[in-house]
N, C-alpha and C positions, 0 to 999 in steps of 0.2 A: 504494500500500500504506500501511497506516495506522499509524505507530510506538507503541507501547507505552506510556501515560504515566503508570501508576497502578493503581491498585485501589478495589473499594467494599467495606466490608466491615460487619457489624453492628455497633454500639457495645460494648463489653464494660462502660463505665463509665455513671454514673448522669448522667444529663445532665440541667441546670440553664437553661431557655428564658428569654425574654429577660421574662419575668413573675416568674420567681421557682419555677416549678410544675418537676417531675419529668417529663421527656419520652424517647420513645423516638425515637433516629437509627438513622442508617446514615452511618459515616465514609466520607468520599472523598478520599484519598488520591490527590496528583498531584503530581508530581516534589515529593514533601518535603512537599507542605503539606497541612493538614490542614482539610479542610470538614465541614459536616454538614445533613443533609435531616433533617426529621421525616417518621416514615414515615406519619403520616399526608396528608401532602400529597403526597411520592413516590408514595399509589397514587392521586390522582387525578389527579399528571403522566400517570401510566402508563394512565389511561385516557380522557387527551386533555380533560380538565375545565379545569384550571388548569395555570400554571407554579408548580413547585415553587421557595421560595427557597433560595440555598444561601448558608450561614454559614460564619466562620470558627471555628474551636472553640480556647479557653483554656482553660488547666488551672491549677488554683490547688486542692491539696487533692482537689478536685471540676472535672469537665470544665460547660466554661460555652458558654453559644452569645454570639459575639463579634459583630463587626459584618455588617451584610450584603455578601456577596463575589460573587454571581450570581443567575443562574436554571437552572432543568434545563428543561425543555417535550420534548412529542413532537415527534418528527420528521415532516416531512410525508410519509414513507411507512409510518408507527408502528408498524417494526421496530425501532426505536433511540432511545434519549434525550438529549437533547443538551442538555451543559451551556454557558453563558455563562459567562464570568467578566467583570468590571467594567473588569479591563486589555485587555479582546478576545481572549483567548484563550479557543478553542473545544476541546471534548472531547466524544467518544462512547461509548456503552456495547449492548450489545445488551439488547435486551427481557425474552429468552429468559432470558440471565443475572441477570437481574437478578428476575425469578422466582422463580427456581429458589433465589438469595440469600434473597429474603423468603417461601419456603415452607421454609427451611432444608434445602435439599436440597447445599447447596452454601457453602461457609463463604465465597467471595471473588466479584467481577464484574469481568475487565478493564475498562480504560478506555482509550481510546487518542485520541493527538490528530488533528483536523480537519486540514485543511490551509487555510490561507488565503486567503479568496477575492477576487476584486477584483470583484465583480458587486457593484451594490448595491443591486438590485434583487430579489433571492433574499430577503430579509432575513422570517422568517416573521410577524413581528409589527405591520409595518409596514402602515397603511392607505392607503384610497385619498387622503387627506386628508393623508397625512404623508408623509415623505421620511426616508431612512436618515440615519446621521452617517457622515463614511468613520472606516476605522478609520487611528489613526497609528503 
């Protein structure tokens, strides 16, 4: 069973890209912390194109995008998104929610954590040419 670790939810504030330019997110909120996707790259995570990056977000006055903290990418059954983070921790979210979020049907997206794996062969990014790192 999968525990609980967070929310995605739209930006309410005017967010500030790492250019200087006005962009629109979606906050992901996980135990406490605060990240952020542009939702333009979120719908091409979601349509299996690229991996979305995911940011830490500062607030000074104005919400700012901070340094890079992960990746989101589809899952290889692309019912769910799967975030990375940079420390190894892994989260998920379902598709459906995540939809239904960015058609405003729905103000929030659980998120909930992965559990840890010790295969390190599963690894979705990894080529024939390369080899995972373990996680520590």
């Amino acid at each position: 069973m999968l525990e609980k670790a967070g929310f995605i939810q739209k930006s309410r504030m005017v967010t500030i890209d790492e250019t200087g330019n006005p962009t629109e997110i979606v906050e992901v909120v996980i135990e406490g912390r605060r990240y952020g996707i542009q939702v333009d790259e979120l719908v091409q995570a979601l349509r299996g194109s690229i991996s979305a990056r995911t940011y830490k977000l500062r607030t000074n006055w104005k919400q700012y995008v901070g340094a890079l903290a992960g990746i989101a990418y589809l899952s290889s059954s692309g019912k769910a998104l799967n975030f990375e983070f940079v420390d190894g921790t892994k989260f998920t979210t379902s598709i459906d929610s995540l939809r239904s979020l960015l058609s405003r049907r729905s103000s929030y997206a659980p998120v909930a954590r992965l559990p840890i794996s010790t295969t390190l062969g599963s690894h979705p990014r990894v080529g024939s040419g390369q080899r995972a790192l373990p996680h520590f």
